[in-house]
N, C-alpha and C positions, 0 to 999 in steps of 0.2 A: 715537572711537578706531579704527573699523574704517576710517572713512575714509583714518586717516594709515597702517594698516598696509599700504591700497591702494595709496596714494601710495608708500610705501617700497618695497612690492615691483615696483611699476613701473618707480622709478628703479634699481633693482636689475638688473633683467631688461635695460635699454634701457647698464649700465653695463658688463654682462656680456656683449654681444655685440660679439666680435672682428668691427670694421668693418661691425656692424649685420646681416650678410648671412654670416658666417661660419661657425661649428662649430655651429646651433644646431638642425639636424636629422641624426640620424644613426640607423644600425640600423633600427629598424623605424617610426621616425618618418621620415625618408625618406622611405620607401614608402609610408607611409601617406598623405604631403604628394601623392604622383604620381600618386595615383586621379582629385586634381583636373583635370591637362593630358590626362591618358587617355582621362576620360568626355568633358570639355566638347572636348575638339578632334577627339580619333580616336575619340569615341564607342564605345568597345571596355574590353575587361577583360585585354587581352592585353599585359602590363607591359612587351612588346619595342618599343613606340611612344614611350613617353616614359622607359625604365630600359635604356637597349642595352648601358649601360657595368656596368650589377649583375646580368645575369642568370646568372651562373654562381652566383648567392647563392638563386635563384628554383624551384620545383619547376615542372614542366611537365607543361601538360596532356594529354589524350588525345591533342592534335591538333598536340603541341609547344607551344604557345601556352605565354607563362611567366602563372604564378598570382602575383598577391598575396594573401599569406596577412596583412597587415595585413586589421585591422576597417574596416567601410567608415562608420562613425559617423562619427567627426573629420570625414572627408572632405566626407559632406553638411552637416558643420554649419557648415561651412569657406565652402562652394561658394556661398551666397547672393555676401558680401562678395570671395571670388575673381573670382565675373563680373564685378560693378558695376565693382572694381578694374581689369580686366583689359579692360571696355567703356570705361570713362572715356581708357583707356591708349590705345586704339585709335581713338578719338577726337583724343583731343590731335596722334597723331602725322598721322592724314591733315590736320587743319589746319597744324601746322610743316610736312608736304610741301606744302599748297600754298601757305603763304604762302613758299616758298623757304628756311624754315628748317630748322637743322642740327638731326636727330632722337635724338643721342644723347644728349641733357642729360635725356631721357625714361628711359632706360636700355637694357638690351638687348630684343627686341622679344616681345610677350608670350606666355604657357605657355611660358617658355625657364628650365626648374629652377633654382637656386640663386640665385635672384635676386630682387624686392622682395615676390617670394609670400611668403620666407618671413619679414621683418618684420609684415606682417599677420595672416598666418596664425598666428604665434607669438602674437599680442598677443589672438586672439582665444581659445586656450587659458588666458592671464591671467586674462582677462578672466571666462574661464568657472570658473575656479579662483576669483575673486575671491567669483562669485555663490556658490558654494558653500561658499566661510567662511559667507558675511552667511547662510546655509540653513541651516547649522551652529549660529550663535547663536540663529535665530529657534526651534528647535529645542530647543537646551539651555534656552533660558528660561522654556519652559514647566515646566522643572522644578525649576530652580534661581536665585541671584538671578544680577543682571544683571552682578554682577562674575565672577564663578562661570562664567557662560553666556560673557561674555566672551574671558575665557583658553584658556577649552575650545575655540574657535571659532577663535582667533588659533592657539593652539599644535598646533592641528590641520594647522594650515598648514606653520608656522616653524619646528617639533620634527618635521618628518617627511620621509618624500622628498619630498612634494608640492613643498617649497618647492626641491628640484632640477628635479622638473619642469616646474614653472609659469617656473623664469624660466633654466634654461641650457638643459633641451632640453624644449624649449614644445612639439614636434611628435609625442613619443610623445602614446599616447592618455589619458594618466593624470590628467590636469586636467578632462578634458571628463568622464570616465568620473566625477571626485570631486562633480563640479557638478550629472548625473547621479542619480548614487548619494541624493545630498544633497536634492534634491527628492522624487525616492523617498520616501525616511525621514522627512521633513517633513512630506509630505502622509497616509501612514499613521497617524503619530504624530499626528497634529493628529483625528482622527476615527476613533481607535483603540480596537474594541468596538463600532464601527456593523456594522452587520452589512446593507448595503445590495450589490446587487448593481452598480450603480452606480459604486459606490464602488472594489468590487475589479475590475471594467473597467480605473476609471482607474488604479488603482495597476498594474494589468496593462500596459497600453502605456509606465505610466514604468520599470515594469520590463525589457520589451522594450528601449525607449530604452539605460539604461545597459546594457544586454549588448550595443547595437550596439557603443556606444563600446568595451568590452570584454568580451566573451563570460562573463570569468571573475566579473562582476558579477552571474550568478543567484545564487548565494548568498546576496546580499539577498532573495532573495522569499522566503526563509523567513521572513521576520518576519509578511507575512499569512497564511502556509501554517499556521506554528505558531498564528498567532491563529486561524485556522478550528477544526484539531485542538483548539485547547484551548477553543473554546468548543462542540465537540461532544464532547467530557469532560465538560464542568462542566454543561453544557444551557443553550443560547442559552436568552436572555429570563430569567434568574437573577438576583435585585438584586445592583447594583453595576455591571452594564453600563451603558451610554450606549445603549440601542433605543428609539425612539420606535415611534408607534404606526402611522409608516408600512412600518416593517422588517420584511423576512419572516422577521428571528430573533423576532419576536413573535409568531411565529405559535403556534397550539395544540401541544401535545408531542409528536405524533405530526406534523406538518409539519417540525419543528425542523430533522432532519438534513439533509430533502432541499433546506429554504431553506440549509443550509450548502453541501452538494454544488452547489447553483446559486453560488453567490458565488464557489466554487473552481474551476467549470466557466467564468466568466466570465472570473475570473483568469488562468487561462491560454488563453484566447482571445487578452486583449488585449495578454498576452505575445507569443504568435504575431504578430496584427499589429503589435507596435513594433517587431519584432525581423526582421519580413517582408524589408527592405532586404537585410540580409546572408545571408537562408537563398536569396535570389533569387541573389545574389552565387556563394555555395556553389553554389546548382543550377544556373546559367551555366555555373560552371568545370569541373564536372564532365560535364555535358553537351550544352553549346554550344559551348566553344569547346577 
């Protein structure tokens, strides 16, 4: 079932694009799409390289330099399949220049905006939107049955804006950020009351992760913030958790809190580094350039 609703919103999204290359980046998906040609070609943060026609839309920095205030998430998770694309592209054409062939049937020539970046790069927000249904179901079914976990999963998508953003404007960050988010909550829930420091590391850096996509995605780390607090309420290692006997909520009752303080101390550590990309970004713009 989750397969055909893939299929459907694929053909959705590929039916919905006026001439494939049309309306399907706009506002702040734009800019977000242009951190691509910025970094890999002018190496810079300075949005008047590849944005000359929007900077009257852009805040400037200390040096005049224009800032995007777009998230730099999308962009790296973009940037793998942009290269290859855009090396494959650069490729083909020095072979049509030398065998004497005519180079436009390639398109126009690459990091050039509105052009087949943003078919792929659209498809890769899909795609990331799709993983975060199937995240969604694996998710609900631990709690509920399969038909149940199902609908929740589907209708998350199809009953919401996701299903605007995943397939008319692919380029905001709102798919990447759902896909994100949905791993997050997945990986908490699935080993939720371990009380391993380990554990809230990882969930630290997948929380990091979706705030690059969108900053305003901390709001999910309450979910292991509130599980620390309430299991220094309740007192780790109390039956009915899930502690084995390697967790330092097992520890004797006077260790308890400070094994809690470490898990939360970890937590946002690995926040800081998932989220390191954009606070470098931030501290660039304010002070580099």
């Amino acid at each position: 079932m989750l397969s055909l609703v893939a299929v459907a919103l694929l053909a959705y999204y590929l039916w919905t694009t006026p001439g494939l290359f049309g309306s399907k980046a706009q506002g702040d998906g734009l800019f977000s799409f242009h951190y691509l040609p910025n970094l890999v070609v002018f190496r810079s943060l300075d949005m008047r390289h590849s944005l000359p026609e929007h900077l009257d839309f852009m805040d400037s920095g200390p040096r005049g330099h224009k800032l995007n205030r777009a998230p730099i998430g999308p962009a790296l998770a973009m940037l793998p399949i942009y290269c290859l694309g855009e090396t494959a592209k650069l490729v083909a054409t020095g072979v049509l220049r030398g065998l004497h062939r005519e180079q436009r049937v390639l398109g126009p020539p690459p990091f050039v905006p509105h052009t087949g970046q943003m078919l792929y790069t659209g498809l890769v927000t899909l795609a990331a939107g799709l993983l975060g249904m199937l995240l969604t179901y694996r998710l609900l079914r631990r709690h509920f049955a399969g038909g149940a976990a199902l609908a929740g999963a589907v209708l998350a998508v199809v009953l919401t804006p996701q299903l605007w953003y995943l397939t008319i404007q692919p380029h905001y960050q709102h798919g990447l950020a759902f896909a994100a988010v949905a791993l997050f909550m997945e990986r908490w829930d699935r080993q939720r009351g371990s009380l391993r420091p380990r554990r809230f590391f990882g969930l630290g850096v997948l929380g990091g992760v979706a705030m690059l996509m969108r900053a305003q995605e901390v709001v999910f780390l309450l979910a292991p913030a509130l599980e620390l607090l309430l299991a220094l309420v309740r007192g780790a290692g109390r039956p009915g958790q899930r502690i084995d006997a390697t967790d330092l909520g097992a520890a004797r009752p006077g260790q308890r809190a400070g094994a809690i303080g470490l898990c939360a101390g970890v937590l946002g550590v690995g926040v800081v580094l998932g989220f390191l990309p954009q606070l470098a970004v931030w501290g660039a713009s304010i002070v580099l350039i």
